[in-house]
N, C-alpha and C positions, 0 to 999 in steps of 0.2 A: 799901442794896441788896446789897454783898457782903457782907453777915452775913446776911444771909437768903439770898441763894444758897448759900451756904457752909452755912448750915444743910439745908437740901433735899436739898445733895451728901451730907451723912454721914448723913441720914435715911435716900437712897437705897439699897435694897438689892443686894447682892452679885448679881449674877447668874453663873451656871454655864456662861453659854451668849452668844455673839452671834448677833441674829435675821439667819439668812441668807436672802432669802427666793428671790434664785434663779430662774432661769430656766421658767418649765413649760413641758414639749412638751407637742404638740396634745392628746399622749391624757393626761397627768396634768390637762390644762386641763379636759376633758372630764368626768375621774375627780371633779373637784370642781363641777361645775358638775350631774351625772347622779349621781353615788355617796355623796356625803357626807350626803344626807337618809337614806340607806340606815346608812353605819357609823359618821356624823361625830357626836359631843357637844358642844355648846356650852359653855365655863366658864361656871358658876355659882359660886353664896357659900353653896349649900345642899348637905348631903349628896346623895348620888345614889341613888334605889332601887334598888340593883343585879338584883335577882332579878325586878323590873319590865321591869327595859330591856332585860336579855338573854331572860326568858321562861322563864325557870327559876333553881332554887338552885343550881347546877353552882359548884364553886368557881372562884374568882376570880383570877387571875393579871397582874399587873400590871409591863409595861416600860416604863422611861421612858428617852429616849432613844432611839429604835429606827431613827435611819436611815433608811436606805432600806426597811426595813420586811421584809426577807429572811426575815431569822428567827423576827420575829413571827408574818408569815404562814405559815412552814413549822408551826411549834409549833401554830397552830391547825389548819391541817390535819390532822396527826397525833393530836392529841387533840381530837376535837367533845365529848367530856365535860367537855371545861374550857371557861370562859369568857376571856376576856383582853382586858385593856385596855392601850389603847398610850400615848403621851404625847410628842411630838414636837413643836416649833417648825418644823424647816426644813419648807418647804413641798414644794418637789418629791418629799421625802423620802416627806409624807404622799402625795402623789400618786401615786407608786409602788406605797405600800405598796395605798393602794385599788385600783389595779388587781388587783394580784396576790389580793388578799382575792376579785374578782371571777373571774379566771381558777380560783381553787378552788373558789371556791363556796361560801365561810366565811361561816357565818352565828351565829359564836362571838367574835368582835370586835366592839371600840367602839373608834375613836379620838380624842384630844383634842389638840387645837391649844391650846399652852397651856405657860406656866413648872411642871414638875412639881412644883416646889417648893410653889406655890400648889395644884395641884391636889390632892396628898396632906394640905396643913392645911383646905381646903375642902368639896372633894368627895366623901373617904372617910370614911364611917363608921371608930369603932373596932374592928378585929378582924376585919374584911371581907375581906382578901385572903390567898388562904393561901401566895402569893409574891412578890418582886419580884424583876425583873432588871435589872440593873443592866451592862451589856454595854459596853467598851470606849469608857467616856464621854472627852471630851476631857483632856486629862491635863495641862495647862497646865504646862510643859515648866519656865518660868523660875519661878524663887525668889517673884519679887516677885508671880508670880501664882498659889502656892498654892492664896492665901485662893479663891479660885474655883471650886477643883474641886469638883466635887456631894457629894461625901462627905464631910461634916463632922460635928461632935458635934449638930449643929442638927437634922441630916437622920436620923440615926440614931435622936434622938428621935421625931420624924413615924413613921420605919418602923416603931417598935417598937409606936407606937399601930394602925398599922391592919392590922400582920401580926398575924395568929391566932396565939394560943399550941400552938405544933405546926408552923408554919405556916416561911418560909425566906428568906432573900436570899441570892441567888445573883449575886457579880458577877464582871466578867473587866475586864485590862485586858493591852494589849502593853507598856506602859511598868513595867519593874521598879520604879523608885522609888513609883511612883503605887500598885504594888500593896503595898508595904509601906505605904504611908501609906495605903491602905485596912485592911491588918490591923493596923496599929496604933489606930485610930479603934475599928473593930469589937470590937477585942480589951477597947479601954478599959469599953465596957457590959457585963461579964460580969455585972450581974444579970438583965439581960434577952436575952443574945447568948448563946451557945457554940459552939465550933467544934468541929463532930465529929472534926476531921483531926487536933484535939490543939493545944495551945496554941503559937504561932508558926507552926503549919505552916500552907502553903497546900492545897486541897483538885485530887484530881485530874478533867482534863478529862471532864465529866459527856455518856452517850451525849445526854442528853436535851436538848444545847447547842447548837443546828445551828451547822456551819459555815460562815462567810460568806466570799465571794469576796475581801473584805478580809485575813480571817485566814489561807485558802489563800494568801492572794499573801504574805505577812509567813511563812508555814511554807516557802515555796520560799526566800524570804531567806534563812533561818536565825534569825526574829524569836523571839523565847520569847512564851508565853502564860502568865497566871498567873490562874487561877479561886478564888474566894474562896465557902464557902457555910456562911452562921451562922442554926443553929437560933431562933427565938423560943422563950426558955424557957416550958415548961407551968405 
């Protein structure tokens, strides 16, 4: 019986993330009980018709990770020419973001509830999205928990299949170390990565990154930011 536990354990895969699921107020209870037949996607094991589900070919824009949903929802606002897909576990997090989807009036969002990790080797066709964001993921702070953070050689695979050649990842992070061990990952695909800022350099803060009340409150700190944005070669 402990060999086959022990088997299961190292089978088990790494995850990026602990499900938190969190308290909802009344109105994110609401947002998922009223809102999510409207913006929510179920995981599936099949690619997604994307220009089906949003109702047009509008390119495709994909965050994972998104929190509270701040940014997402600003970014869709600003651009109804683009489509975007979100990718979040915490729950309240999604609840937020559906209200605020609702207070604009965006009707350029899908969201998934769901390990990103599965939904980029699952759900995405090859060469469907022409970005991802990758914003200020958990940066697992100790040694021993590296291996966790969402940026690895694993992941950068997946990205390279479903970003369009032309196409970008753009990510941020407040912890310096995490964002070198992001530009060093990135840096290692240069058959498929390049960094327009020039090799080692990190890229500067892009207008088109909204700022979130998180990152204001870490600029009144004195926190630094570091933005990472590598082309998928053509």
């Amino acid at each position: 019986m402990a060999e086959t536990e022990n088997n299961s354990a190292a089978r088990r895969p790494i995850r990026s993330f602990v499900r938190r699921e969190g308290r909802l107020t009344p109105g994110q209870k609401r947002a998922f009980e009223s809102l999510w037949p409207r913006w929510g996607l179920d995981f599936q094991t099949e690619p997604l018709a994307l220009a089906a589900i949003f109702g047009n070919a509008h390119p495709v824009y994909l965050e994972i990770g998104f929190g509270n949903g701040e940014s997402l929802a600003e970014m869709a606002r600003r651009h109804p020419e683009r489509n975007y897909l979100g990718v979040e576990v915490h729950t309240p997090g999604l609840g937020h973001l559906l209200l605020k989807l609702e207070e604009f009036g965006c009707t350029n969002v899908r969201v998934i509830r769901h390990d990103a990790v599965e939904v980029l080797r699952h759900m995405l066709p090859a060469a469907s999205l022409e970005a991802v964001y990758l914003f200020f993921p958990d940066p697992w702070q100790k040694k021993r928990h590296h291996k966790r953070r969402i940026l690895q050689a694993s992941l950068v695979e997946e990205l390279a299949r479903v970003i369009r050649p032309g196409g970008h990842l753009h990510a941020a992070t407040d912890w310096q170390d995490y964002a070198k061990h992001m530009l060093d990952v990135l840096s290692a695909d240069s058959e498929r990565f390049r960094n327009p800022a020039g090799p080692g350099n990190f890229a500067p803060r892009p207008d088109s990154r909204p700022l979130t009340k998180f990152e204001r409150r870490g600029q009144r700190l004195g926190h630094g930011v570091w933005d990472l944005i590598f082309h998928r070669h053509t």
